[in-house]
VEXROMAR-686390 format. One record per residue (C-alpha): x, y, z. Coordinates in nm, 3 decimals. Each point is the difference from the previous one (the first is absolute). Layout:
# VEXROMAR-686390
         u         v         w
         X         Y         Z
...
***
This chain:
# VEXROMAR-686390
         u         v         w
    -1.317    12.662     9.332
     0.014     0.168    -0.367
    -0.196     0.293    -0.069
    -0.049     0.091    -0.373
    -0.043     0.361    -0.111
    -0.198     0.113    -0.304
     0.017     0.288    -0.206
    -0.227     0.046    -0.334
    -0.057    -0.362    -0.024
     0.387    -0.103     0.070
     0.118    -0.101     0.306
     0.375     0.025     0.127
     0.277    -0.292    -0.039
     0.374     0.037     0.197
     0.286    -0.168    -0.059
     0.167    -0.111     0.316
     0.370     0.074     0.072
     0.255    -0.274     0.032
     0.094     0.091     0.297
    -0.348    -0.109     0.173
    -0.015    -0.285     0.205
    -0.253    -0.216    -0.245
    -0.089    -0.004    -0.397
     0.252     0.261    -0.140
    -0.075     0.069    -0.315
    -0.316    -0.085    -0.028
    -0.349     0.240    -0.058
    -0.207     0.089     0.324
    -0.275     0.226     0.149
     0.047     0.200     0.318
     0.097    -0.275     0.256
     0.061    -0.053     0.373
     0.002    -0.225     0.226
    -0.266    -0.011     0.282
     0.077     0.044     0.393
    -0.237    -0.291     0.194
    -0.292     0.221     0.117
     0.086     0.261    -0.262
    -0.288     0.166    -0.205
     0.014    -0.043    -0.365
    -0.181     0.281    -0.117
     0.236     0.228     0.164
     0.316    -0.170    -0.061
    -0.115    -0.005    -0.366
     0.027     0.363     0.030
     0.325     0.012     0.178
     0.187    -0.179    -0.260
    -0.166     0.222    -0.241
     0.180     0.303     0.122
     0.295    -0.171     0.071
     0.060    -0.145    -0.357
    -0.126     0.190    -0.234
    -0.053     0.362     0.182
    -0.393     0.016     0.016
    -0.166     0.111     0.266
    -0.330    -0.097     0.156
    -0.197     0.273    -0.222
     0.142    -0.075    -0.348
    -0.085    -0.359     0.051
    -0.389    -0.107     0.009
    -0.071    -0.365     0.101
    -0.217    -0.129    -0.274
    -0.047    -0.396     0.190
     0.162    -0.252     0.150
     0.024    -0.349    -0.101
    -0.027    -0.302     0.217
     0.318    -0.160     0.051
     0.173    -0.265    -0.176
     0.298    -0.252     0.085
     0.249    -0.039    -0.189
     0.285    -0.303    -0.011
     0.360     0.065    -0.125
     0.139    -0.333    -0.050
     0.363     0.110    -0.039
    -0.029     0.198     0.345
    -0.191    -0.223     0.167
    -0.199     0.263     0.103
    -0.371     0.032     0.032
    -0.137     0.427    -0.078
    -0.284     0.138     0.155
    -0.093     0.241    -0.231
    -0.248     0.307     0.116
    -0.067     0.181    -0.373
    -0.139     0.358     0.015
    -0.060     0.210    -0.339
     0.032     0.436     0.052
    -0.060     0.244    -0.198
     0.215     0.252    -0.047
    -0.016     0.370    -0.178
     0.334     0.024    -0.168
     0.242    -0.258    -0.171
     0.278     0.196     0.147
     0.213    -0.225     0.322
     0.317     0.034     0.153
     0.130    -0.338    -0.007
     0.177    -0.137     0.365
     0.342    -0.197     0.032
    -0.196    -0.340    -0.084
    -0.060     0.056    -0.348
     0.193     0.095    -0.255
    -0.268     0.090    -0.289
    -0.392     0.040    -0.047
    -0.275    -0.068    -0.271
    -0.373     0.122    -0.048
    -0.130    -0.339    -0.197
    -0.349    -0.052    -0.123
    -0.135    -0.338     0.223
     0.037    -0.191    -0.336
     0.371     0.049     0.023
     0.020    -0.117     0.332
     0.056    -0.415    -0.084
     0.316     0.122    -0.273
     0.208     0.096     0.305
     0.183    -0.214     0.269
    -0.118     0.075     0.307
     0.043    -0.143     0.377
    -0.273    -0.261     0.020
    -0.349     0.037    -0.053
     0.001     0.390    -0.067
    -0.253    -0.078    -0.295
    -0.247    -0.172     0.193
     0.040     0.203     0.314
    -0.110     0.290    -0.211
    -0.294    -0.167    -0.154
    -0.124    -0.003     0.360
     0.006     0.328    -0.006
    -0.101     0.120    -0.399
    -0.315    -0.074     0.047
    -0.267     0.014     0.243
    -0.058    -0.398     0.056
    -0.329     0.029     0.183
    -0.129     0.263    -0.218
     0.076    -0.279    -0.273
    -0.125    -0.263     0.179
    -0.321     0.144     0.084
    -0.114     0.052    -0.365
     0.054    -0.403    -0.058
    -0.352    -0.055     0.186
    -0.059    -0.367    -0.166
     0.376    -0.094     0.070
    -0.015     0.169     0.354
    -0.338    -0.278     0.090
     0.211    -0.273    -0.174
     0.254     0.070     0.286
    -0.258     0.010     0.289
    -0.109    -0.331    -0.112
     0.317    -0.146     0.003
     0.078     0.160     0.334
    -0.350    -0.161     0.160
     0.114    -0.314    -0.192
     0.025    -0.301     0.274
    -0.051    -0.285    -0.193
     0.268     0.007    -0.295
     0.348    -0.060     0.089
     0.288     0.189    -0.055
     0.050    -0.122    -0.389
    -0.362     0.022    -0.159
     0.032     0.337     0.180
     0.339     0.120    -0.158
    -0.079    -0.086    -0.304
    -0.344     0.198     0.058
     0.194     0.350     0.079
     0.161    -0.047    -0.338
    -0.377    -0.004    -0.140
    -0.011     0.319     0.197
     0.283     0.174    -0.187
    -0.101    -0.130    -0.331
    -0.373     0.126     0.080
     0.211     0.325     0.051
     0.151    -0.003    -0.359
    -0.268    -0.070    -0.182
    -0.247     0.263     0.130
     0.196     0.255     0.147
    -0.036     0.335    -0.156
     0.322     0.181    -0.001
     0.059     0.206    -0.306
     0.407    -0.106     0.041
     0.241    -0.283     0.063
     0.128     0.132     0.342
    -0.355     0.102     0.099
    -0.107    -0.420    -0.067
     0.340    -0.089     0.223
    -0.105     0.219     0.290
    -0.345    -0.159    -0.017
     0.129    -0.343     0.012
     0.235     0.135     0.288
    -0.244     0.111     0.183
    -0.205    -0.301     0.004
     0.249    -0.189     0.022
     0.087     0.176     0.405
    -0.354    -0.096     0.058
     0.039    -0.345    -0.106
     0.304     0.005     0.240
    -0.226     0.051     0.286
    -0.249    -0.242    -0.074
     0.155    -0.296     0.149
     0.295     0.068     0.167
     0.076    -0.291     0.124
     0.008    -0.127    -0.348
     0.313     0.042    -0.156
    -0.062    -0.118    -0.348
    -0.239     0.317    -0.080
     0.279     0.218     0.054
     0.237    -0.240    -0.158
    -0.218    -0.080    -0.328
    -0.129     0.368    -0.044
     0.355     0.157     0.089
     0.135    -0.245    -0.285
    -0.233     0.112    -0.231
     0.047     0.392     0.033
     0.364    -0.055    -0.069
    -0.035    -0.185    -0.302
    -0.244     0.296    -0.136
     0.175     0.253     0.140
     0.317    -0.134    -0.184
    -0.219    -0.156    -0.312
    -0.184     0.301    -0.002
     0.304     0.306    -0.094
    -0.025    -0.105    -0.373
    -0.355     0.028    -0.052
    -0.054     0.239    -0.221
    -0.370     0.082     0.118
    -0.244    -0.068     0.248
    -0.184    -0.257    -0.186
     0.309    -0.192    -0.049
     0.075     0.030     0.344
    -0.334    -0.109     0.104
     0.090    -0.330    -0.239
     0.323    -0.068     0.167
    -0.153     0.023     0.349
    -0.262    -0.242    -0.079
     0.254    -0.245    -0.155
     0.221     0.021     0.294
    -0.284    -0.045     0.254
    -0.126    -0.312    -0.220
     0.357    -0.146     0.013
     0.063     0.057     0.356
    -0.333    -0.190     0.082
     0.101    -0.279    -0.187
     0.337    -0.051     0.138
    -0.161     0.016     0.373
    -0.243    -0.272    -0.093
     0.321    -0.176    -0.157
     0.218     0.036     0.350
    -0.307    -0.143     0.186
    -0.021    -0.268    -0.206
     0.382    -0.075    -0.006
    -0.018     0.034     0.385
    -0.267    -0.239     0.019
     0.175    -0.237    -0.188
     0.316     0.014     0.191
    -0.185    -0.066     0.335
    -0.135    -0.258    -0.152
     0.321    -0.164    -0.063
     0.096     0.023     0.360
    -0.281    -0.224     0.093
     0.094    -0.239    -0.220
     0.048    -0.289     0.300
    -0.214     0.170     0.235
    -0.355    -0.146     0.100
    -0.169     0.233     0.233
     0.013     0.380    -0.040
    -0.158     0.261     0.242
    -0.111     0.358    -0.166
    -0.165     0.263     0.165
    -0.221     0.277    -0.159
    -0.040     0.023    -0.399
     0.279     0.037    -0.206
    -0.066    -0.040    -0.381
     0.354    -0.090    -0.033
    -0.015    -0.255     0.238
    -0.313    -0.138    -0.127
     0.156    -0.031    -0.295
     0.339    -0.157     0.101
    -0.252    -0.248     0.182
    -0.184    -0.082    -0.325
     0.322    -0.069    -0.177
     0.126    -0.221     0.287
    -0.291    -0.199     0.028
    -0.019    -0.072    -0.388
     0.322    -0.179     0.017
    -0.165    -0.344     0.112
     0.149    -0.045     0.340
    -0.192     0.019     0.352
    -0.038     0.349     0.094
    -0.237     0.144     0.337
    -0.083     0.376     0.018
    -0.083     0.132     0.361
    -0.144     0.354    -0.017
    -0.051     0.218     0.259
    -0.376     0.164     0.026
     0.243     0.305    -0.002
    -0.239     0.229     0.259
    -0.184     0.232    -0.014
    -0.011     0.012    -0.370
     0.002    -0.405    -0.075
     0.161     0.089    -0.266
     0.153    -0.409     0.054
    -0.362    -0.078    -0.072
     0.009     0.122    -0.326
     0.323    -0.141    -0.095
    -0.109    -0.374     0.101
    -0.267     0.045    -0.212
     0.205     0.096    -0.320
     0.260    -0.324     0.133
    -0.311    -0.219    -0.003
    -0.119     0.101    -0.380
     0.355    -0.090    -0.139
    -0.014    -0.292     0.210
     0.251     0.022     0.262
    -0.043    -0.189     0.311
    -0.067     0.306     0.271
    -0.070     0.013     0.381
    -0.161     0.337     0.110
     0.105     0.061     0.397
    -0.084     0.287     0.242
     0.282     0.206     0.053
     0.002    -0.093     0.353
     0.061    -0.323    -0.087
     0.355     0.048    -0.148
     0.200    -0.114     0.340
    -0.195    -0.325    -0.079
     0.055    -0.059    -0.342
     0.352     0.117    -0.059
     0.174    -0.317     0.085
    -0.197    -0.182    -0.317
     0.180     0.184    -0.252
     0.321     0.050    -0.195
    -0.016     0.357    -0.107
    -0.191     0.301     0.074
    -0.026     0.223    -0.347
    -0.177     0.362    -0.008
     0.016     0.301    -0.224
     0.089     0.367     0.104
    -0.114     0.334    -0.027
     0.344     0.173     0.026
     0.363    -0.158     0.092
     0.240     0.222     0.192
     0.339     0.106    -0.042
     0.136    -0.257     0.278
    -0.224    -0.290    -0.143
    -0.345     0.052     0.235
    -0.297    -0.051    -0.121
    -0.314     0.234     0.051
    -0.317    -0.294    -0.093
    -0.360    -0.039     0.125
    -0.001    -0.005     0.423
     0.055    -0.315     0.088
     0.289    -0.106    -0.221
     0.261     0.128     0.312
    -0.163    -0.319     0.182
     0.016    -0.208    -0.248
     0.399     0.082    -0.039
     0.080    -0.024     0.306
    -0.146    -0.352     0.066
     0.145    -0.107    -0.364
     0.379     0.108     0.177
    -0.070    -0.161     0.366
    -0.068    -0.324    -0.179
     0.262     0.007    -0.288
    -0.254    -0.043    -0.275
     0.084     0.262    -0.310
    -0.187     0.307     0.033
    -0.021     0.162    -0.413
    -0.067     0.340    -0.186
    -0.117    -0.032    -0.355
    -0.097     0.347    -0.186
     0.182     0.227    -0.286
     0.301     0.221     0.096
    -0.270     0.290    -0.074
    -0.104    -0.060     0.312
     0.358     0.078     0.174
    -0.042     0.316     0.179
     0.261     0.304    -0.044
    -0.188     0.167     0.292
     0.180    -0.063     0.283
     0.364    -0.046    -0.159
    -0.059     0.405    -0.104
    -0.096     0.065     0.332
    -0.357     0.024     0.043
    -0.223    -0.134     0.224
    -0.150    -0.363    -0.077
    -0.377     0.091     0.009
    -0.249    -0.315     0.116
    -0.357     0.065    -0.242
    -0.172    -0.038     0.334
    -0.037    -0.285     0.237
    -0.060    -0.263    -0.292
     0.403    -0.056    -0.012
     0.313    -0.106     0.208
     0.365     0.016    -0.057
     0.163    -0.366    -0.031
     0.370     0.079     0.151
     0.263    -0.147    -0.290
     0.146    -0.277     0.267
    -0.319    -0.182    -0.049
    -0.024    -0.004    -0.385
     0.255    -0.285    -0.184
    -0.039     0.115    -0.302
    -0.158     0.225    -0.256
    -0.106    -0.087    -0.353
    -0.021     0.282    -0.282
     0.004    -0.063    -0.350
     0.305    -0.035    -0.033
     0.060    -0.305     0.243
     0.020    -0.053     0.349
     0.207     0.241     0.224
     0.126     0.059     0.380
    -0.142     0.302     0.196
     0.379     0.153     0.014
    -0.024     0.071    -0.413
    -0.318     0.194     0.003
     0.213     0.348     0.099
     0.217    -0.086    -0.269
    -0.294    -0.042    -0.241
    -0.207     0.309     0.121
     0.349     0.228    -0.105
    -0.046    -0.166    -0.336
    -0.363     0.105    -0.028
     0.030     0.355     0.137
     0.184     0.102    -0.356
    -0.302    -0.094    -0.169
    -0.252     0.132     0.227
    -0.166     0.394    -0.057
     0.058     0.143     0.347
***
């Protein structure tokens, strides 16, 4: 928990002690740890008193924020962090043992100063009012709902769609400053979140893109410029996603390189794809795909095989005990990976794994690391979108393919750490 306190448009930076049992040295809020069952609210007030002498009635909560998780890679630790902002009636404190100094900063200042992790973001939680925001951005706010209602698209086309979103945001947003335009695109951006959870390259995608312009975006010297860097970024980070799809697609297509009959289930553009490039390289290839109930999205995906002229045999979903002897692979996209190397995919794919294992035949992921979801190695709880979807346990899948080459379930945890750096919170 870290509760901010503002005074005439500052707000209040410690320094911690080096005697404290975690980063000495470095710039904090009011912190504390929270008891299980514990009320934040009023142990945000506690701490208060306790390090900086305020009392109930010289500090005002102004809002709280929702939380954010935060990964230290040299501690290994993953922080649950609960950010309030106060206001309080006098810059004068009486510091506690913890902290050895204090600063009033303007929020400009804040990035300049080494803090314990995420203290910048945890406050812009809390700076503004993010619904208040959000509810102004009335055109972006219906993109959203349609992408929320959105059952046909997969996870990529849809991805790439919430950065459409944010650079719908940019361009017609009408903040009058540079940090009014960030908490817009913040604020859409924890509605995009919600959308599809289940989806992990939304919040991937759209959490890489408000770091870049929140980094990008310190040296612009005015809003319009900031506006320009925001719609670069967003057209850059667009084009590398359709890049790793492609480059995904291409490596799955390598793996099929001596294989003749390939089962798929539901519509995956990058499998489609990886599919088109397979069949184009002249030897025998047979596509089974599922009807994919209840909806056939399968259907839709045979007929896009047909066009490009690959050989395709649409089944019932039922029929997959049948069928699964006939071929050498099964091959299916994903909506989000897991830490541990499950897969979350269109209902029905569980089945289709767990015949794939029972009769030795190669059961494969293909989709972009994007889609790798930090979600449950921070600690949350894996939401299903509804009914649509099933979890794939990682002892049935053989191997994943990203863009950057094939890979066993055990590295994905290892990868996610790598991403989390690079990820808005």
């Amino acid at each position: 928990m870290t509760c901010f306190l503002q005074h005439e448009q500052h707000i209040l930076l410690l320094r911690r002690r080096s005697k404290v049992g975690s980063y000495q040295g470095k710039w904090a809020g009011v912190s504390g740890y929270l008891e299980e069952g514990e009320d934040p609210p009023q142990r945000a007030k506690i701490e208060i008193e306790e390090e900086v002498g305020l009392s109930s009635a010289q500090a005002s909560l102004v809002r709280s924020g929702e939380s954010l998780r935060a990964f230290d890679e040299q501690k290994g630790t993953v922080w649950i962090i609960h950010p309030f902002l106060f206001e309080v009636r006098k810059a004068e404190i009486r510091l506690d043992w913890e902290h050895t100094e204090s600063k009033w900063i303007a929020p400009d200042e804040l990035s300049s100063y080494e803090t314990v992790p995420k203290l910048k973001e945890a406050f812009e939680r809390v700076r503004w009012d993010l619904q208040a925001a959000a509810s102004r951005l009335s055109s972006a706010l219906r993109s959203v709902e349609e992408l929320a209602k959105d059952r046909v698209r997969g996870a990529s086309s849809l991805g790439r769609s919430s950065i459409d979103v944010l650079t719908e945001v940019a361009r017609a947003s009408t903040a009058n400053s540079t940090s009014e335009l960030f908490s817009n695109l913040l604020s859409v951006t924890v509605e995009l979140r919600k959308a599809q959870p289940s989806m992990a390259t939304i919040r991937n995608l759209t959490g890489r893109l408000l770091q870049e312009i929140a980094i990008a975006g310190q040296g612009a010297e005015s809003i319009g410029e900031f506006r320009k860097v925001a719609a670069l970024l967003a057209q850059k980070a667009k084009s590398d996603a359709e890049e790793s799809a492609e480059n995904a697609a291409r490596n799955s297509a390598h793996i099929m390189t001596e294989v003749g009959v390939v089962l798929t289930h539901s519509y995956s553009s990058t499998v489609r794809k990886a599919l088109e490039l397979r069949g184009k390289s002249g030897r025998g290839l047979t596509v089974y795909v599922t009807e994919s109930s209840p909806g056939l999205e399968g259907k839709q995906l045979a007929k896009d095989l047909i066009e490009i002229g690959v050989p395709v045999r649409l089944v019932a979903d039922s029929a997959v005990d049948s069928i699964i002897s006939d071929i050498d692979l099964a091959l299916v996209g994903a909506d989000s990976v897991l830490a541990d190397g499950s897969v979350i995919n269109k209902i029905g794919t569980k089945k289709i794994a767990a015949l794939a294992k029972e009769r030795e035949i190669p059961f494969c992921v293909v989709c972009e690391s994007s889609k790798f979801s930090t979600v449950d190695f921070l600690g949350e709880p894996v939401q299903l979108a509804d009914t649509l979807f099933d979890h794939t346990p990682s002892a049935y899948v053989s191997k994943i393919v990203t863009e950057s080459g094939s890979m066993e379930t055990r590295e994905v945890e290892a990868q996610i750490k790598k991403m989390l750096s690079q990820l808005y919170p």
